[in-house]
C-alpha positions in Angstrom: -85.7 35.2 -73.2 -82.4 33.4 -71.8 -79.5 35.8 -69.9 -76.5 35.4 -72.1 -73.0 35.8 -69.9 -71.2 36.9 -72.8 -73.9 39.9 -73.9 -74.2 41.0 -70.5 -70.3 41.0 -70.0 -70.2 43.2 -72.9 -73.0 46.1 -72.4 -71.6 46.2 -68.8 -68.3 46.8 -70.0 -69.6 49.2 -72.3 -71.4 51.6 -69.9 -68.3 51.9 -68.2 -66.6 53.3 -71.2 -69.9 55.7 -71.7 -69.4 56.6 -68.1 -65.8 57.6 -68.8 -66.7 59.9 -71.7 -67.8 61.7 -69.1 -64.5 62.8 -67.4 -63.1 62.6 -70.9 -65.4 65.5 -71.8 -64.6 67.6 -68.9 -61.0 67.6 -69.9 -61.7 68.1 -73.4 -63.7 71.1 -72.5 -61.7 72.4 -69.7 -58.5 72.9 -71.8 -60.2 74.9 -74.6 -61.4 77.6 -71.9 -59.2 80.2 -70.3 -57.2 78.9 -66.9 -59.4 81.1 -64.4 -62.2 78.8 -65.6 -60.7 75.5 -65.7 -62.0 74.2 -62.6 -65.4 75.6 -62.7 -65.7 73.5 -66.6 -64.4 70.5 -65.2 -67.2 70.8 -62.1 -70.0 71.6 -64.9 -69.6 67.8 -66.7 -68.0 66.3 -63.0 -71.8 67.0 -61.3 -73.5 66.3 -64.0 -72.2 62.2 -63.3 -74.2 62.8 -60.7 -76.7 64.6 -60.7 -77.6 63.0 -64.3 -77.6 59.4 -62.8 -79.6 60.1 -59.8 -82.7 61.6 -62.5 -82.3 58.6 -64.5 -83.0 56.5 -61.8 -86.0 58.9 -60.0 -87.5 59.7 -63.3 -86.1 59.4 -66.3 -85.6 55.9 -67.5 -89.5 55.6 -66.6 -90.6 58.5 -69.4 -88.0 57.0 -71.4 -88.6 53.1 -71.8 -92.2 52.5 -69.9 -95.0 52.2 -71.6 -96.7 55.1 -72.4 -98.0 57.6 -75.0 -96.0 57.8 -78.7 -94.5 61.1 -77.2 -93.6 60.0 -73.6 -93.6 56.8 -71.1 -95.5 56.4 -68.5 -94.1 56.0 -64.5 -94.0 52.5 -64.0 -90.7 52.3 -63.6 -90.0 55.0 -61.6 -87.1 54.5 -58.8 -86.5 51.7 -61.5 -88.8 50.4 -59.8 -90.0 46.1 -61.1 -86.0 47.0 -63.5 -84.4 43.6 -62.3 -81.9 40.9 -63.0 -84.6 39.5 -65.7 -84.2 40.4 -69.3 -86.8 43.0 -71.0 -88.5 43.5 -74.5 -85.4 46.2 -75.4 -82.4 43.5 -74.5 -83.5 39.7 -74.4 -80.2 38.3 -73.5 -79.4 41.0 -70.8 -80.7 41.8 -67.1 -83.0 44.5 -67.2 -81.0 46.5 -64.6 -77.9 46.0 -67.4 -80.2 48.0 -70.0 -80.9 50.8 -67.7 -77.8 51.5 -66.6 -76.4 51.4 -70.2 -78.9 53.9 -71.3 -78.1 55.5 -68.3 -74.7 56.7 -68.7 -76.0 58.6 -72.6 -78.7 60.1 -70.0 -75.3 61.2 -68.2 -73.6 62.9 -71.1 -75.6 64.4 -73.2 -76.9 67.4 -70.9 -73.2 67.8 -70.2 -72.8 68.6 -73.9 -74.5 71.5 -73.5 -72.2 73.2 -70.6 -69.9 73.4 -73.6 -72.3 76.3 -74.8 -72.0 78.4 -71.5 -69.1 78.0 -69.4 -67.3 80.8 -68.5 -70.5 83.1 -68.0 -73.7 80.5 -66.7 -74.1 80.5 -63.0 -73.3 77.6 -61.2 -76.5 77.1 -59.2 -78.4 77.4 -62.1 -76.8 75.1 -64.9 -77.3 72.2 -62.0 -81.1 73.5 -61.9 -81.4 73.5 -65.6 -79.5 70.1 -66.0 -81.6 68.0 -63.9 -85.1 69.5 -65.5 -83.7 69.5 -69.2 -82.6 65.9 -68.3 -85.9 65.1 -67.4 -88.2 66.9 -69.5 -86.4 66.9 -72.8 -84.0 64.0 -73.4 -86.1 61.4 -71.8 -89.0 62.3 -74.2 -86.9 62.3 -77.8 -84.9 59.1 -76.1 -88.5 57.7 -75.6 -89.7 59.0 -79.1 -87.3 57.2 -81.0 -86.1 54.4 -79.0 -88.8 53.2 -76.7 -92.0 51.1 -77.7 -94.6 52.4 -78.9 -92.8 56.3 -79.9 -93.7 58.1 -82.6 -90.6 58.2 -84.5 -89.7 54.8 -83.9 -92.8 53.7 -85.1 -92.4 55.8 -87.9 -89.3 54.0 -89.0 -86.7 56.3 -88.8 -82.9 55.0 -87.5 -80.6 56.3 -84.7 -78.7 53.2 -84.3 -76.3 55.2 -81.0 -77.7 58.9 -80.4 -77.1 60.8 -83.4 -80.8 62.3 -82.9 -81.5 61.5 -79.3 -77.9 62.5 -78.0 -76.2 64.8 -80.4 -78.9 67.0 -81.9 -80.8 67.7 -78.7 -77.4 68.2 -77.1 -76.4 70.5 -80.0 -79.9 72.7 -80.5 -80.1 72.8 -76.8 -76.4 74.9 -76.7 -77.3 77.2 -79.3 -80.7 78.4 -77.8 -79.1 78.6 -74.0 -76.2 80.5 -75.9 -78.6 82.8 -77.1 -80.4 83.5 -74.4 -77.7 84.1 -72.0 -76.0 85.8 -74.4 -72.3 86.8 -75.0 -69.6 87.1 -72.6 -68.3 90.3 -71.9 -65.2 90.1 -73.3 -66.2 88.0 -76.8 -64.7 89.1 -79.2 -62.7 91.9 -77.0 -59.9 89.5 -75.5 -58.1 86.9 -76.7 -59.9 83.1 -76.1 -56.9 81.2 -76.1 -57.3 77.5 -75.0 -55.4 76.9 -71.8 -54.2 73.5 -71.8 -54.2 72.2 -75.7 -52.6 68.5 -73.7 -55.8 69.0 -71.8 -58.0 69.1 -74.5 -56.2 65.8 -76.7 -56.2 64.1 -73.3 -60.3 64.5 -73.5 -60.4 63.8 -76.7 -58.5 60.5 -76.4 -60.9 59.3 -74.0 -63.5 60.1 -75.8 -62.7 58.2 -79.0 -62.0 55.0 -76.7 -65.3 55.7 -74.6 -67.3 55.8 -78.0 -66.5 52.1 -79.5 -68.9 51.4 -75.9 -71.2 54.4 -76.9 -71.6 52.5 -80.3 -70.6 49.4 -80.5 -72.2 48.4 -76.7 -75.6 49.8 -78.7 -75.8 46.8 -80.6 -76.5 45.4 -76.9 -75.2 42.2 -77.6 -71.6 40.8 -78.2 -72.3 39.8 -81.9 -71.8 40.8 -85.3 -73.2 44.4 -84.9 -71.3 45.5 -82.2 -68.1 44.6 -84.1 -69.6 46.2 -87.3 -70.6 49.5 -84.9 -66.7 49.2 -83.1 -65.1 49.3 -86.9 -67.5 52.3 -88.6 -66.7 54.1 -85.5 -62.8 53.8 -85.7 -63.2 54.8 -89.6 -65.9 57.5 -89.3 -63.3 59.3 -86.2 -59.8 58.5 -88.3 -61.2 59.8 -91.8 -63.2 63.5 -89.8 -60.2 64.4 -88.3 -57.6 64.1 -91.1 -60.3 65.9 -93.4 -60.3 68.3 -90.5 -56.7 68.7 -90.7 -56.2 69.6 -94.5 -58.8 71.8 -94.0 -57.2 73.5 -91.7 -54.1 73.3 -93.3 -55.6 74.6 -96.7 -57.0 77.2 -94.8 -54.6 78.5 -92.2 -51.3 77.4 -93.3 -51.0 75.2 -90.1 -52.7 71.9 -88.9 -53.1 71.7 -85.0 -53.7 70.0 -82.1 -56.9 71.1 -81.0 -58.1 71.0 -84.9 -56.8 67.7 -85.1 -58.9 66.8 -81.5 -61.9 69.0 -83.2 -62.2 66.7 -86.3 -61.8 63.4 -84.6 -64.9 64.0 -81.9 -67.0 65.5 -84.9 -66.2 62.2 -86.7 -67.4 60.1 -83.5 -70.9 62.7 -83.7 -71.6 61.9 -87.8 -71.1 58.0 -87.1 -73.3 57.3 -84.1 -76.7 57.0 -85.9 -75.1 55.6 -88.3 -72.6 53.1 -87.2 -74.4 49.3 -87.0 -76.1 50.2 -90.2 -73.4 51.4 -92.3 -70.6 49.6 -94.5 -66.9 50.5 -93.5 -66.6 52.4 -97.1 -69.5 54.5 -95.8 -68.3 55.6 -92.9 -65.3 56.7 -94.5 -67.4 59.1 -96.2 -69.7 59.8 -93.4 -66.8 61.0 -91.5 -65.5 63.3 -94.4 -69.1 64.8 -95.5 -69.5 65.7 -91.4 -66.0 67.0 -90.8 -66.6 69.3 -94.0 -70.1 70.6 -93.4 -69.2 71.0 -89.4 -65.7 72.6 -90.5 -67.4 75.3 -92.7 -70.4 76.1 -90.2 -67.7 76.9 -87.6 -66.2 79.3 -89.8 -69.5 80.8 -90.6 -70.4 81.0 -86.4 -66.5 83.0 -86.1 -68.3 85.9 -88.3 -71.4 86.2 -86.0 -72.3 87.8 -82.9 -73.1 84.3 -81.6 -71.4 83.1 -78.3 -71.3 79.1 -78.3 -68.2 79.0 -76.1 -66.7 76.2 -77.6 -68.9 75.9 -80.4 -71.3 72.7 -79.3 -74.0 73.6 -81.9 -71.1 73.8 -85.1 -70.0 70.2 -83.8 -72.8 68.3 -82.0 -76.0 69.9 -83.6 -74.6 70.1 -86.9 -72.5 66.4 -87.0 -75.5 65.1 -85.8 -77.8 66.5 -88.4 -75.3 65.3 -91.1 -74.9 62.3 -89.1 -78.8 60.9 -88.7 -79.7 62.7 -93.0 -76.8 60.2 -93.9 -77.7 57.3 -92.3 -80.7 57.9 -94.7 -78.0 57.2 -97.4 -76.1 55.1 -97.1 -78.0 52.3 -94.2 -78.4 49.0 -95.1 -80.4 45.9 -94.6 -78.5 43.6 -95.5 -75.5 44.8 -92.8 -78.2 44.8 -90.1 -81.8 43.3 -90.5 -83.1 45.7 -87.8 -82.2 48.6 -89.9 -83.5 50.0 -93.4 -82.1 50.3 -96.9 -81.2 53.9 -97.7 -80.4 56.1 -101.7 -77.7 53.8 -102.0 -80.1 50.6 -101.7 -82.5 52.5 -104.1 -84.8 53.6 -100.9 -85.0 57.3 -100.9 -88.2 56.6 -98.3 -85.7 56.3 -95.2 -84.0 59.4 -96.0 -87.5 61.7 -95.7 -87.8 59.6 -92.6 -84.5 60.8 -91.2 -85.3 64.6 -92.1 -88.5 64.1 -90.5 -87.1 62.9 -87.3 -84.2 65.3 -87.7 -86.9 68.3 -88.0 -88.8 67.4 -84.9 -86.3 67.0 -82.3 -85.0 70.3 -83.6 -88.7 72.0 -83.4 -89.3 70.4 -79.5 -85.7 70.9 -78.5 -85.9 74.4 -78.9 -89.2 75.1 -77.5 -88.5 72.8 -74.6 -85.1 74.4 -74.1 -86.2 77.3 -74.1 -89.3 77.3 -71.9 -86.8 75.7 -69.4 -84.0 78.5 -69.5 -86.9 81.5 -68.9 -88.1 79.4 -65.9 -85.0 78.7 -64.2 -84.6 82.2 -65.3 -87.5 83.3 -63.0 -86.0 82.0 -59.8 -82.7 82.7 -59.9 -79.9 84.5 -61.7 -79.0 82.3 -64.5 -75.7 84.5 -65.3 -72.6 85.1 -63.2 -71.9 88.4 -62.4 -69.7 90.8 -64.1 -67.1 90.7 -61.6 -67.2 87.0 -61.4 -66.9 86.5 -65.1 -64.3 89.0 -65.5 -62.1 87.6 -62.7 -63.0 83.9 -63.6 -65.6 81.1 -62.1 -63.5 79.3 -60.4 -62.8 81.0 -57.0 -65.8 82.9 -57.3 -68.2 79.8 -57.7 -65.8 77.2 -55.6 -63.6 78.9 -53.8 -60.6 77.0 -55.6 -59.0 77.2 -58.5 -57.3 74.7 -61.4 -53.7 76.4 -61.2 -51.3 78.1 -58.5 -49.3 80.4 -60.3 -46.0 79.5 -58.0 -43.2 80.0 -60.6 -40.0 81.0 -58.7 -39.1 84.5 -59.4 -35.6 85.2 -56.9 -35.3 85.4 -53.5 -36.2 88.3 -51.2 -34.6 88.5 -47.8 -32.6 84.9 -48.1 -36.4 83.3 -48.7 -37.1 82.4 -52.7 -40.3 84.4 -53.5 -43.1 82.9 -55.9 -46.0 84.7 -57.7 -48.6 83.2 -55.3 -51.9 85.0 -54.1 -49.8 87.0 -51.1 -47.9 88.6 -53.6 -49.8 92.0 -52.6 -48.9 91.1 -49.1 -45.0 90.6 -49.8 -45.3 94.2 -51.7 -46.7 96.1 -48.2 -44.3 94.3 -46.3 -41.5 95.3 -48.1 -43.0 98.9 -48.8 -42.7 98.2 -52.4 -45.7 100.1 -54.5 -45.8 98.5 -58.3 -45.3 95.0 -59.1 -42.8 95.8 -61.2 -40.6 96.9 -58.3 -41.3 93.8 -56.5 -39.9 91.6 -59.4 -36.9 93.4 -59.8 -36.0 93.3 -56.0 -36.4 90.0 -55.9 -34.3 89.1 -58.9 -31.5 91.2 -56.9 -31.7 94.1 -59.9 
């Protein structure tokens, strides 16, 4: 095994972009919720770089990619401990620190998914608590599963070329059974859940899309023919989901929009990721439309139900990478990538039952695991903000700031101009004014 400059280079540069999906997913997230949670969202996926690197390096990279059982590794490599600046059996040509911190920054993202489920109504305190245990105790063990040496569903045979399985579907199953539990906000389906900041939220997604050719085309964890196959699937597989999304959406509501067009484009990313160095440009074409559909129509179907996934994470992530890992089983093929398997199209319906059984499993221990984790955390604190606090917004009640000062000009009052700022009640006494309403209008000169 021989350190190549140009492979390392390259998976370096790539778990940079992974590590900016990160703040590219706050901002997507943070401009589809209301303004008096803006801050609070952006702090849920901000930590998590944190808090998500620092288990990766105490814990999780060791369950992950040590040897172990077929369902977990083993702690030899805890603290990254004997990880150095020699190549191992998962990246020949790179340092081994190169690999870890690669893997790392998915490690970093995926639990940060999952806020997408709860903001507006999870406690602060204890998403950070359930992050760093779910982090721990359920992403390392699918990541080891069907990555690492020796895991069952590696071994088994089943493809996830980027995180369609590990990353997506835990990510997604994970939302849906913390949605559940916590249960709805107060105000679903009572107030109007308007998105906030719409520039917000195609800002996110922008950096997403550019994050992702690391995310998938850094997985090939070389600077070879793979990686540029993975970069090209994943442009296609993202252009061709969100103009589906869009007539969709324009069949449907008589108006395409931002946020669908932002919508369609990260469910796109979400199908292609298992699939993208096994997959022929042509297929990812359809890959992207057959998600974008099938996600598309189970959000509709979630708008009719009682359930509250904030910002739907299960309808996009569980769902996209469902259809994402069955159709790998389709359309994969050896001959685009020796390390993979043929699927239908190669006249191997074999890989495809592998896919659904992989697909099946991390579903079944996801769930459990999930939610064995939420009634624990559940036990020794309160996992839900109060009323009050989700009412008046997390912001200033879990940070004591907040995203926006409301200081629009709104006259002058006594030669000084007067903005809508938090004193306003204190302007009112002073000048013995009772109603707001009274206020404006003095200060306007009416």
């Amino acid at each position: 095994m021989q350190i190549s400059a140009g492979d390392t280079a390259w998976v370096l540069i790539s778990a940079a972009l992974v590590f900016l999906m990160s703040p590219g997913l706050a901002f997507f997230y943070s401009g589809l919720v209301r303004r008096k949670n803006a801050l609070n969202t952006l702090m849920m996926t901000f930590v998590a770089m944190s808090i998500g690197s620092l288990m990766w390096m105490i814990l999780g990279y060791s369950l992950a990619f040590s040897t172990g059982t077929s369902i977990i590794g083993g702690l030899s490599a805890a603290f990254l401990n004997q990880v150095g600046q020699l190549p191992n059996a998962y990246a020949p040509t790179i340092p081994a620190l190169v690999f870890a911190s690669f893997q790392g920054m998915f490690a970093v993202i995926t639990p940060a998914i999952i806020s997408g489920a709860v903001v507006e109504r999870m406690s602060f305190r204890a998403y950070l608590t359930f992050f760093a245990l779910w982090s721990v105790l359920v992403y390392a063990p699918v990541a080891h599963c069907v990555w690492g040496e020796g895991g069952w569903i590696h071994n088994l045979g089943a493809l996830d070329f980027a995180g369609g399985t590990v990353v997506h579907i835990t990510a997604g199953v994970a939302a849906l059974v913390c949605a559940i539990l916590l249960g709805p906000r107060h105000d679903h389906k009572r107030a109007p859940l308007i998105p906030h900041n719409v520039p917000f939220v195609l800002l996110g997604a922008g950096l997403l899309w550019f994050g992702w050719f690391g995310f998938n085309a850094g997985s090939a964890l070389a600077a070879n023919g793979t990686a540029a196959l993975a970069f090209v699937t994943t442009n296609i597989g993202a252009s061709s989901a969100m103009l589906c999304w869009l007539v969709l959406e324009w069949y449907r509501s008589g108006k395409p929009t931002a946020v669908g067009a932002a919508t369609g484009a990260v469910v796109g990313l979400v199908g292609i990721t298992p699939a993208a160095g096994y997959v022929a440009p042509w297929a990812a074409l359809l890959i992207g439309m057959i998600t974008a559909a099938v996600c598309f129509s189970v959000l509709q179907l979630r708008s009719k139900t009682a359930l509250d996934d904030t910002l739907d994470v299960f309808a996009c992530h569980g769902v996209g990478g469902i259809c994402g890992a069955l159709l790998t089983g389709v359309f994969a093929m050896k001959a685009l990538n020796a390390a993979g398997a043929d699927g239908l199209v190669a006249g191997n319906i074999g890989l495809l039952g592998l896919q659904a059984i992989a697909v099946l499993s991390t579903i079944a221990y996801t769930a459990v695991a999930t939610g064995g984790l939420v009634l624990l955390v559940k036990v020794f604190m309160p996992i839900r903000a109060g009323l009050r606090e989700e009412l008046e917004g997390l912001d200033r009640h879990a940070h004591g700031e907040e995203a926006y000062h409301d200081a629009t000009a709104i006259g002058t009052l006594g030669g000084a101009v007067v903005f809508r700022l938090e004193s306003l009640k204190t302007a009112m006494q002073k000048h013995g004014l009772a109603k707001p309403e009274e206020f404006e209008r003095k200060a306007a000169g009416q």
